[in-house]
ROVEXVEX-146880 format. One record per residue (C-alpha): y, z, x; residue in one letter; residue number from 1. Coordinates in Angstrom, 1 decimal. Each point is the difference from the previous one (the first is absolute). Layout:
BEGIN
<<Y; Z; X>; a; NUM>
...
END
This chain:
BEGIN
<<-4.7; -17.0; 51.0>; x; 1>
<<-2.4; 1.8; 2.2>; x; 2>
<<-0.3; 3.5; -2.0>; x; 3>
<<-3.8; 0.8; 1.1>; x; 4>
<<-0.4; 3.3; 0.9>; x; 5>
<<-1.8; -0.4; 3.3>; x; 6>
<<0.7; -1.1; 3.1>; x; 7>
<<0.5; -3.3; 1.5>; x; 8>
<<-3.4; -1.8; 1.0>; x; 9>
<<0.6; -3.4; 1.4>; x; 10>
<<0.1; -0.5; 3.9>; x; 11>
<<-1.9; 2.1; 2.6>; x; 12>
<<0.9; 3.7; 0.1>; x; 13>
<<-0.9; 1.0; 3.4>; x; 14>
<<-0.6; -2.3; 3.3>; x; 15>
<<-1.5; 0.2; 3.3>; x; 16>
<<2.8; 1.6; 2.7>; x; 17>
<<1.4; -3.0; 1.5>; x; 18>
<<2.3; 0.0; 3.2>; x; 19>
<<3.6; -0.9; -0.5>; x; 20>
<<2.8; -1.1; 2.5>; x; 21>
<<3.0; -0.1; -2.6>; x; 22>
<<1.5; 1.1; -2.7>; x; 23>
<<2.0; -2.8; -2.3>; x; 24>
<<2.4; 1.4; -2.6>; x; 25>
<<0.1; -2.7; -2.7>; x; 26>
<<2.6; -0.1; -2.6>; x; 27>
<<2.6; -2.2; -2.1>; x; 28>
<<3.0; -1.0; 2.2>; x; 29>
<<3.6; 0.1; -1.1>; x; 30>
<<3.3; -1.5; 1.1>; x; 31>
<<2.2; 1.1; 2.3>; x; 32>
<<3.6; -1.5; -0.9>; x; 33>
<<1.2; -2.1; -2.4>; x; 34>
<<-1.2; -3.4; 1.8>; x; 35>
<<-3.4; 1.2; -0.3>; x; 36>
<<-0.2; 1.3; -4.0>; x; 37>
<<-0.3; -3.3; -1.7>; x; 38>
<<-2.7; -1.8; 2.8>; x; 39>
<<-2.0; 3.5; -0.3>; x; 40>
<<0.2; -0.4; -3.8>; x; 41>
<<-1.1; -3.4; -0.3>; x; 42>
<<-3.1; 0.9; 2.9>; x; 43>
<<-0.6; 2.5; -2.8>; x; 44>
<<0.2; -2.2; -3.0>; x; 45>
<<-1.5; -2.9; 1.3>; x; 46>
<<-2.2; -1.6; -2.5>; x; 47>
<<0.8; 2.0; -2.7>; x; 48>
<<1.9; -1.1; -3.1>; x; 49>
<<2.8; 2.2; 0.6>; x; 50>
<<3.1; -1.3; -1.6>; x; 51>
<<3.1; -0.6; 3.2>; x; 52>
<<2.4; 2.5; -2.4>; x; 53>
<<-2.7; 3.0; 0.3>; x; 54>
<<-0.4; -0.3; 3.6>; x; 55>
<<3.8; -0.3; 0.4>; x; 56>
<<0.0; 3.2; -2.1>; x; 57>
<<-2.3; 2.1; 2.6>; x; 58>
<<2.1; -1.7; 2.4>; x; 59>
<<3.2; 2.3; -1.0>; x; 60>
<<-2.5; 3.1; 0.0>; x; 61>
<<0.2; -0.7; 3.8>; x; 62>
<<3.6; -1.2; 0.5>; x; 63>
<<0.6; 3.8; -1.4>; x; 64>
<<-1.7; 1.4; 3.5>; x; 65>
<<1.4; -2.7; 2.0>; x; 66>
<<-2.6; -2.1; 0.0>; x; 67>
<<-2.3; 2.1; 1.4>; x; 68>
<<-3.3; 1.4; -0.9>; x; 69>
<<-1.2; 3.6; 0.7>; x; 70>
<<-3.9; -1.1; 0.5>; x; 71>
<<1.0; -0.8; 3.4>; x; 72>
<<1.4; 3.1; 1.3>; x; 73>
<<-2.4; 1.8; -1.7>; x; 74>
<<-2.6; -2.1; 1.8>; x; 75>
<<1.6; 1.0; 3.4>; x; 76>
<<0.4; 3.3; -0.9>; x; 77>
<<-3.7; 0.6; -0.8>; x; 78>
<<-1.5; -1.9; 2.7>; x; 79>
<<2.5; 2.7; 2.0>; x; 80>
<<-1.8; 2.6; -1.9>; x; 81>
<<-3.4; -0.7; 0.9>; x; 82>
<<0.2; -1.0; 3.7>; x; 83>
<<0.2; 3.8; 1.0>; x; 84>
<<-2.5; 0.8; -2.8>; x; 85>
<<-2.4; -2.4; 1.4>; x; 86>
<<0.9; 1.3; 3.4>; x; 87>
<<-0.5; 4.1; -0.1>; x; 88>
<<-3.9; -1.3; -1.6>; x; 89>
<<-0.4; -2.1; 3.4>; x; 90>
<<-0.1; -3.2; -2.9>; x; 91>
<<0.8; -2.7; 2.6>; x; 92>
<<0.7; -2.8; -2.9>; x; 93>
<<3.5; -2.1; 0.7>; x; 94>
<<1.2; -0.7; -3.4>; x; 95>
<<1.2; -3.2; -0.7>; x; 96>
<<1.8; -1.1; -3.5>; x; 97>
<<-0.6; -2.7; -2.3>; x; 98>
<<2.3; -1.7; -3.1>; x; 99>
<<-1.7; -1.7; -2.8>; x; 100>
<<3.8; -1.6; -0.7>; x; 101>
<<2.0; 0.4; 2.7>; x; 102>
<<0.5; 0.9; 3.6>; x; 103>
<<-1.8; 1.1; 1.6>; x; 104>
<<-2.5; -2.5; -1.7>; x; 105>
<<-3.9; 0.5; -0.4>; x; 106>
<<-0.8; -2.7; 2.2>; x; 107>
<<2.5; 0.3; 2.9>; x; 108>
<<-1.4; 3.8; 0.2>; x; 109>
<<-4.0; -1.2; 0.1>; x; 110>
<<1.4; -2.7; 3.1>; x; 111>
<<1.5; 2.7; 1.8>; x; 112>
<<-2.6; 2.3; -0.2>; x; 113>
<<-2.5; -2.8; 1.0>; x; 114>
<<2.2; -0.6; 2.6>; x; 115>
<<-0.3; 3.9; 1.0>; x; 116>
<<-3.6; -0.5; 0.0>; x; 117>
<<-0.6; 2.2; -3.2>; x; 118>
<<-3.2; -0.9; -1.2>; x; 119>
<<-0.8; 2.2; -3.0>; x; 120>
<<3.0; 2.0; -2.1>; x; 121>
<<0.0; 2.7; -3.0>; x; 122>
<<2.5; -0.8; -2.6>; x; 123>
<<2.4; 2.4; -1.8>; x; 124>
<<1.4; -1.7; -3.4>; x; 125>
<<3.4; 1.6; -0.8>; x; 126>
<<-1.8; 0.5; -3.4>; x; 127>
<<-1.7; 3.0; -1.5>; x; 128>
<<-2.0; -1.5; -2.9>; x; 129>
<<-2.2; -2.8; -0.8>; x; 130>
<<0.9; -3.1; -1.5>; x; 131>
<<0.4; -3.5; 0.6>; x; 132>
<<3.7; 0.0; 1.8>; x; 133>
<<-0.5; 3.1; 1.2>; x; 134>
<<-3.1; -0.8; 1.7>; x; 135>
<<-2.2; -2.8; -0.3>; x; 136>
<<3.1; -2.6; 0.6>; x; 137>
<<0.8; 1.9; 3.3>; x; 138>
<<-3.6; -0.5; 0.9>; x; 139>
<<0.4; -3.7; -1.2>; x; 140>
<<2.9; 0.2; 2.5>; x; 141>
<<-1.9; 0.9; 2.8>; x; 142>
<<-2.3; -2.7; -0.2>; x; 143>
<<2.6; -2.6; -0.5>; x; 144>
<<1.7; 1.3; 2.8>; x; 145>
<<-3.4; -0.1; 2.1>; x; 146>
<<-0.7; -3.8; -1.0>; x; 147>
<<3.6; -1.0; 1.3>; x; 148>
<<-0.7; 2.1; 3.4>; x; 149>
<<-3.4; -1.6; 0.4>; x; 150>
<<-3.3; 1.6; 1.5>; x; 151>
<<2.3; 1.8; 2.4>; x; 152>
<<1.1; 2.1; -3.5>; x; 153>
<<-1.5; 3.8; 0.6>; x; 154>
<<-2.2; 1.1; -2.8>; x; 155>
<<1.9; 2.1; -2.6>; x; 156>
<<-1.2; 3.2; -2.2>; x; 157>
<<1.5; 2.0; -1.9>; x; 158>
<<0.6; 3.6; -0.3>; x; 159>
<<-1.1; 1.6; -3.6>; x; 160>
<<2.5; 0.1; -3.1>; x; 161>
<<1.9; 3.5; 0.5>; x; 162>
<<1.1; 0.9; -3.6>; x; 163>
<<-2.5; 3.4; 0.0>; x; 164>
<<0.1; 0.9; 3.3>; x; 165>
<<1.2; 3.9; 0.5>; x; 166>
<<2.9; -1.1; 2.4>; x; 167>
<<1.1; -2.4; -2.3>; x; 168>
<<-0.3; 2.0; -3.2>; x; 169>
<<1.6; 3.3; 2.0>; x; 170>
<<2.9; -2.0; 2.1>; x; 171>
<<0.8; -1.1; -3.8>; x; 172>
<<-0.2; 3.3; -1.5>; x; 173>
<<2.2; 1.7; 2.3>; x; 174>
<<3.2; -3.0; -0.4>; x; 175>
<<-0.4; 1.0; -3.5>; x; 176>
<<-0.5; 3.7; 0.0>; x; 177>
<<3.4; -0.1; 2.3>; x; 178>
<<1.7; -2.6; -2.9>; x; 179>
<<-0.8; 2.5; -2.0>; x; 180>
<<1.7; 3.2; 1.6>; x; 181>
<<3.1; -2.0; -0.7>; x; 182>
<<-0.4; 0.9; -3.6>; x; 183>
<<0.9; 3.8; -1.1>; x; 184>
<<-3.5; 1.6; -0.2>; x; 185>
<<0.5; 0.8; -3.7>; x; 186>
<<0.3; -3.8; -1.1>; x; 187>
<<-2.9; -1.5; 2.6>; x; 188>
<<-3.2; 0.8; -1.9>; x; 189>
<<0.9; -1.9; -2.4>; x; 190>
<<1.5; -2.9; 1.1>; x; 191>
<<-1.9; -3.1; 0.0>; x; 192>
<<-1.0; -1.8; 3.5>; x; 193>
<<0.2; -3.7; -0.7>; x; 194>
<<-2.9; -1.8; 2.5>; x; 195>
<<1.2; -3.7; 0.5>; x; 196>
<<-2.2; -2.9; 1.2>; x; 197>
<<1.0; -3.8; 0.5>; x; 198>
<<-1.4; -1.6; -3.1>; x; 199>
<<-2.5; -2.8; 0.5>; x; 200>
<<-1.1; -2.5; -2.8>; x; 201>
<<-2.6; 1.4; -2.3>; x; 202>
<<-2.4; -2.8; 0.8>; x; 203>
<<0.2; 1.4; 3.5>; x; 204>
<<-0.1; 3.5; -0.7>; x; 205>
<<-3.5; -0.8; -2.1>; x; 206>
<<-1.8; -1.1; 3.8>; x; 207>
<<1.1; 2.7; 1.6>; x; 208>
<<0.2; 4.2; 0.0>; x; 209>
<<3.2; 0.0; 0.4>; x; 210>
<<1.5; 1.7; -2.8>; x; 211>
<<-2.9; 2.6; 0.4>; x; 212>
<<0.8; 1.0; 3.6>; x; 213>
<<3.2; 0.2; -1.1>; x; 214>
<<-0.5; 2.5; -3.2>; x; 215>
<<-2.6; 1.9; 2.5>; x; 216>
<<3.3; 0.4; 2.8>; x; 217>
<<2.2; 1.0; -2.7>; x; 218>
<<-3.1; 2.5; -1.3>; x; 219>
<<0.0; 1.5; 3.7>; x; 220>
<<3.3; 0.1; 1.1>; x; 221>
<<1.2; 1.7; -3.5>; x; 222>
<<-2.6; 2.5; -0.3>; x; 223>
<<1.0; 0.9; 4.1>; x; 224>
<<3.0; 1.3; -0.7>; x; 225>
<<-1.0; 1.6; -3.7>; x; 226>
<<2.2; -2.7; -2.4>; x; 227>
<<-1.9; -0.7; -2.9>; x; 228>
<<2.7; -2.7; -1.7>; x; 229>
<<-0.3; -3.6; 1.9>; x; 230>
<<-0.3; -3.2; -0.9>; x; 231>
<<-0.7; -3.3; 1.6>; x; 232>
<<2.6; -2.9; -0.5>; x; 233>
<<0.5; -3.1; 1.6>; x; 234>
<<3.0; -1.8; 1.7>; x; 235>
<<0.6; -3.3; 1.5>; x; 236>
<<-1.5; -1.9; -2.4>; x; 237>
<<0.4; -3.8; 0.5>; x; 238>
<<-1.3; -3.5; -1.5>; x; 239>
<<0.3; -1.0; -3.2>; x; 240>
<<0.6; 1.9; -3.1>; x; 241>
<<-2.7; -1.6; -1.7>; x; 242>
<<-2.7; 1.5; 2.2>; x; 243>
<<-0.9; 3.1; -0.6>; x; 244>
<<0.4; 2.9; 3.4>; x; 245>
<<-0.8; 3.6; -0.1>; x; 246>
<<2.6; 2.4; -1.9>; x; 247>
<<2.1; 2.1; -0.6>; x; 248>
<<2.7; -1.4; 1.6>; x; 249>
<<1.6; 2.4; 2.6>; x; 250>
<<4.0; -0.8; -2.4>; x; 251>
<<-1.8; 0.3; -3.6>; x; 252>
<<-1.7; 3.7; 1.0>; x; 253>
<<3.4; 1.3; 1.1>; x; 254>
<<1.4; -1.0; -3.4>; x; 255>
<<-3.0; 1.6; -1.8>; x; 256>
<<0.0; 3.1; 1.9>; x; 257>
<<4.3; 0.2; -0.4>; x; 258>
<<-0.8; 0.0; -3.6>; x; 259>
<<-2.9; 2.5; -0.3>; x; 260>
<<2.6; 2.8; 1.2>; x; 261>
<<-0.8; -0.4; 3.9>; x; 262>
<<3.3; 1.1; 2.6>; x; 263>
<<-1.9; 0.0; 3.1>; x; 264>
<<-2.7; -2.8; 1.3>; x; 265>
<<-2.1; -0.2; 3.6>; x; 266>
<<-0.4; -3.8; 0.9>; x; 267>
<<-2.8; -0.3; 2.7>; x; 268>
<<-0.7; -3.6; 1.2>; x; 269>
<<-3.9; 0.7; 0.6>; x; 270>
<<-1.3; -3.2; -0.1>; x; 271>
<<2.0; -1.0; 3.5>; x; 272>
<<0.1; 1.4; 3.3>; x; 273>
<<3.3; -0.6; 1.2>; x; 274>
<<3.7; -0.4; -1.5>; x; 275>
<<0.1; -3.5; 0.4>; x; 276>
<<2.3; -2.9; -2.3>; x; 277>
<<-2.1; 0.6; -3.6>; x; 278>
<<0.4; 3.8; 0.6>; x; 279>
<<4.0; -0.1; 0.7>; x; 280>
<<0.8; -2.3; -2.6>; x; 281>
<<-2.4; 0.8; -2.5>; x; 282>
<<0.7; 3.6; 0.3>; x; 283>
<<3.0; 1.2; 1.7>; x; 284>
<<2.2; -2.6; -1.5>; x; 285>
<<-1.2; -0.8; -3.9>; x; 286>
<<-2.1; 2.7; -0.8>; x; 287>
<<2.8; 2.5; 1.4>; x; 288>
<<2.9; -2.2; -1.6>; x; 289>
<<-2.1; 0.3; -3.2>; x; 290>
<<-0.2; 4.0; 0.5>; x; 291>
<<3.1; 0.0; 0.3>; x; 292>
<<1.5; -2.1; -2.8>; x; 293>
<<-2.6; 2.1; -2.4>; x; 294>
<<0.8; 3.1; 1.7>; x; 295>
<<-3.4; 0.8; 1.1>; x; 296>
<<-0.1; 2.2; 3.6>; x; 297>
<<-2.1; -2.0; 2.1>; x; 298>
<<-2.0; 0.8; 3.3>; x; 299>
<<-1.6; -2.1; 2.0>; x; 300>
<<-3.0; 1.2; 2.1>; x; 301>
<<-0.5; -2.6; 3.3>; x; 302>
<<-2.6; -1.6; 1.4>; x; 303>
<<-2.5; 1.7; 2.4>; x; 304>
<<1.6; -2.8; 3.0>; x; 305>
<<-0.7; 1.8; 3.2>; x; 306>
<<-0.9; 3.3; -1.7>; x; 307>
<<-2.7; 1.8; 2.9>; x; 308>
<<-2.5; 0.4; -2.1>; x; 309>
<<-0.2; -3.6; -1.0>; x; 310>
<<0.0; -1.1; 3.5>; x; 311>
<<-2.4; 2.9; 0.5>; x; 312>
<<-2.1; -2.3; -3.0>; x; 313>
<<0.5; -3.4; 1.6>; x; 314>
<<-1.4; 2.0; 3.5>; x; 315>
<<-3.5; 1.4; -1.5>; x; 316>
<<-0.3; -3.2; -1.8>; x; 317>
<<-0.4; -2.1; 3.0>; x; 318>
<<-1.9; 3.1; 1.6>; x; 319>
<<-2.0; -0.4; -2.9>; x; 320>
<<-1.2; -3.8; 0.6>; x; 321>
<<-0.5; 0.5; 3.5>; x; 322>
<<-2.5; 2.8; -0.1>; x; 323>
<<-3.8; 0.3; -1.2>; x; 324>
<<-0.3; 2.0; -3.0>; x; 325>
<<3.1; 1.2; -0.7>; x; 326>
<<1.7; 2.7; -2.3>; x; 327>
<<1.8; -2.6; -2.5>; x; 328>
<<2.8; 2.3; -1.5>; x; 329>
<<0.7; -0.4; -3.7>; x; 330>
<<1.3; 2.2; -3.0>; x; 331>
<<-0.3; -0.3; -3.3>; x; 332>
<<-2.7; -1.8; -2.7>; x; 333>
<<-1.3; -3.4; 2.3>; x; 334>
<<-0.5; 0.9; 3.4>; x; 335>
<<1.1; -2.3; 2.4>; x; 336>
<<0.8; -3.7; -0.1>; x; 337>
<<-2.3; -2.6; 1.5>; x; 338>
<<-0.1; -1.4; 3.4>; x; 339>
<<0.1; -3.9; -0.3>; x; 340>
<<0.8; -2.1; -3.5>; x; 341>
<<-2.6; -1.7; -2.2>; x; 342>
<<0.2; -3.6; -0.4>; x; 343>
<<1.5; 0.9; -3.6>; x; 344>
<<2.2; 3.1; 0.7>; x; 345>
<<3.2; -0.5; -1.1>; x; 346>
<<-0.4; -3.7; -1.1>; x; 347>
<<2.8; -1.5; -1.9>; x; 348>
<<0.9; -3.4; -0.6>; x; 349>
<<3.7; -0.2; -1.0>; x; 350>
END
């Protein structure tokens, strides 16, 4: 695991402002109804050995919401957001929106937008930190889908890794501080705010910074609203048992903080940026069953979504890449992330 204490150095930090004529959001993809869960899973799965009876098992997750994921309308719902944003700055950028597994899919997106005459687009990754799936396979996604559109395809970059930006650390620290005025002010100090991340294998985790962003979010967003007792688990863990992924699980920490004398617990699903399928499940149904069957009170904070100071974020990052020398805002111990990827960064062979 990537425990340095610096900051991240592959990739170019700081490029020449380039002129833009689109924004492309670029995220997941989920169902939406029952006919589309199992195709989406298996677009998901393909060519991974994935046993049928665990992808039939995600498959209930979904049937439990009707078949229908929450990426989507979150999607919408932020594009929504930043239109005006973009708008009241005189950012004349249509935003178009991109799936790496379902509709609207990568490639159809890049067509249209050739079609539209966009020649040269800033990505935003619905991701905040570094890491193979959360960034160099959407960048392996975008070229895929550039191949398929031909040399029509408009050239792609991306926008910078948000995970210490001051809107993102500050939209996050004020969904918790008002998680936490749910609690009598007596028993808050000292309850413990539980930071959960997807887990990714640790062979992946060792290419990546990941797991350091993370701890350096959780750092931030704790010390913002003066709660020294966190912790960083992990959820959605997947694959097989025999290969080792980042811990503690989200399930095992409950127990272990039920049975060191804790009533009260803060659940805050940093590691995403909006409620989608692994955050519902993951947390509002098992981990809150759990709570409940252990009789542990348990609050959970939600993701920043459309909160404005993260579209504020999203704003002054493509303001950022579109002007010479800019202010590049960052908080915290490593400054900000760099511009375009390394041959390297994020590597991982599965």
């Amino acid at each position: 695991m990537t425990n340095t204490p610096h900051a991240p150095t592959y990739g170019t930090f700081q490029v020449p402002a380039q002129h833009y004529n689109a924004l492309l959001i670029v995220s997941f993809g989920g169902p939406e109804g029952m006919d589309e869960v199992l195709p989406f899973l298996e677009n998901v799965l393909r060519g991974r050995n994935v046993p049928r009876e665990r992808m039939l098992e995600v498959a209930h997750h979904y049937e439990l919401f009707g078949g229908v994921s929450p990426i989507n309308g979150q999607n919408r719902a932020l594009i929504a957001a930043l239109k005006p944003e973009l708008a009241a700055h005189d950012i004349n950028l249509p935003i178009y929106w991109g799936n790496r597994n379902w509709n609207p899919l990568l490639a159809d997106t890049l067509r249209q937008m050739a079609k539209d005459g966009v020649k040269r687009a800033l990505a935003f990754f619905t991701s905040a930190y570094s890491s193979y799936s959360g960034c160099r396979q959407y960048r392996e996604d975008i070229m895929r889908a550039q191949a398929e559109v031909g040399s029509d395809a408009p050239q792609v970059d991306r926008l910078r890794m948000s995970y210490n930006h001051p809107g993102f650390v500050q939209a996050n620290a004020e969904n918790l501080k008002t998680a936490l005025n749910q609690l009598p002010e007596d028993r808050r100090i000292s309850t413990p705010i539980v930071f959960t991340a997807h887990s990714i294998p640790l062979s992946m985790a060792q290419h990546c910074d990941y797991e350091l962003q993370l701890r350096e979010t959780c750092r931030l967003v704790a010390e913002s609203v003066s709660m020294p007792n966190w912790q960083l688990v992990y959820q959605s863990r997947s694959g097989s048992p025999r290969q080792p992924w980042l811990e503690p699980d989200i399930l095992s920490h409950l127990r272990h903080l039920k049975e060191s004398g804790v009533e009260d617990v803060v659940v805050m699903p940093i590691g995403f940026i909006s409620d989608h399928m692994e955050v519902l499940y993951d947390l509002d149904v098992e981990a809150k069953q759990l709570a409940g069957e252990i009789g542990l009170n348990l609050i959970r904070v939600p993701t920043v979504g459309t909160h404005p100071l993260f579209i504020q974020m999203i704003r002054e990052l493509i303001v950022e890449r579109m002007t010479e020398n800019p202010t590049r805002l960052a908080v915290g111990n490593f400054g900000p992330n760099h511009d375009i990827c390394g041959l390297e960064c994020c590597s991982y062979a599965a």
